[in-house]
C-alpha positions in Angstrom: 129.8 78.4 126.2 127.6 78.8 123.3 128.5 81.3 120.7 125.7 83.2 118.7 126.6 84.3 115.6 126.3 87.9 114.2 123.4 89.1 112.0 124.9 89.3 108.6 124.0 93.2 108.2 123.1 93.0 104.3 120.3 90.4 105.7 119.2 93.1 108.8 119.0 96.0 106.2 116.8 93.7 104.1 114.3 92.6 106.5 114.1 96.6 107.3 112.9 97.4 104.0 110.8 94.7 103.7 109.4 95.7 107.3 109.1 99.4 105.7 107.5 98.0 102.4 104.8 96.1 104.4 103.7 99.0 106.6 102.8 100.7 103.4 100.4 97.8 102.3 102.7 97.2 99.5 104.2 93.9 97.8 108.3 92.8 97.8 110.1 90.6 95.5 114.0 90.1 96.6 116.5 88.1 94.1 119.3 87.7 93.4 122.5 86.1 95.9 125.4 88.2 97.1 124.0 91.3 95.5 119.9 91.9 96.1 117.8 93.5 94.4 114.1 94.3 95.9 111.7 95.2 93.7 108.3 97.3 95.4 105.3 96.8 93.7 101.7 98.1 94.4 98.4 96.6 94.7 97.7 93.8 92.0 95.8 95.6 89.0 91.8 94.5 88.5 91.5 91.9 85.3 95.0 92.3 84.4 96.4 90.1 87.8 99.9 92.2 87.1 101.3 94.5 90.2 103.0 97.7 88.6 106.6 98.3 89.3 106.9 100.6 92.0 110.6 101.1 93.3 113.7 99.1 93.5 116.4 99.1 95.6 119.5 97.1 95.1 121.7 95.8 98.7 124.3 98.0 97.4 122.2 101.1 98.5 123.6 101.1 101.9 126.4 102.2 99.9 125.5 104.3 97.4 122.3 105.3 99.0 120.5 105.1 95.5 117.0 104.3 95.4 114.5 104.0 91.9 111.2 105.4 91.3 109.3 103.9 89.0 105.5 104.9 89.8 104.4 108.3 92.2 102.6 105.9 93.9 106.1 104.6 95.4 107.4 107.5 96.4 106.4 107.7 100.5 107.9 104.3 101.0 110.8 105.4 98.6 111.3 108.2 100.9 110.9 106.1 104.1 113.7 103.6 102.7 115.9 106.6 102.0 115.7 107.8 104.9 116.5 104.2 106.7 119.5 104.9 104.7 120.5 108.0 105.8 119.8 107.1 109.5 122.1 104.2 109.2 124.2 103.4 106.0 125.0 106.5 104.3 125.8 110.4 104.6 122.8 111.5 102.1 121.0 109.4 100.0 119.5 110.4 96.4 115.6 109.0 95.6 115.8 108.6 91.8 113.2 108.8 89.1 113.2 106.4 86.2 111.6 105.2 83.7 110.3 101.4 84.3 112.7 98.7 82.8 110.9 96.8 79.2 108.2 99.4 79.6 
């Protein structure tokens, strides 16, 4: 009998923001290992080739339901991925305006 391994659900919530991020026409960067962090950014900027930080969202959202503005222009998709969180990880989850890090 073959045996099919689970979806590891830290990868599933993941590919769901990155699903989210995409319908919005909007760029993803995921690093880091046990703990990710996904970093939103918008369209690349004329004659400076730089993409301004939009949102982030670390994998430990789907426990603290914390996610970080950076940019108005992020806040629809910021919405959408808090509210992927509430649907499925978390009682209420918080969309959090900051100030963008070195900046």
């Amino acid at each position: 009998m073959v045996r099919i391994e689970n979806e590891d659900p830290q990868e599933r919530f993941e590919d769901r923001v990155l699903a989210l991020v995409a319908e919005h026409g909007l760029h993803a960067d995921v690093t880091g290992w046990t703990r990710k962090t996904i970093d939103v950014y918008g369209p690349e900027e004329p004659r400076r080739f730089t993409r301004p930080l939009l949102v982030r969202v670390d994998s430990i959202a789907t426990t603290t339901g914390e996610v970080l503005v950076f940019d108005d222009a992020g806040l629809t998709v910021a919405t959408a991925i808090a509210e992927l969180l509430e649907r499925d990880y978390v009682r209420e989850a918080v969309v959090c305006r900051r100030d963008p890090p070195n900046g």
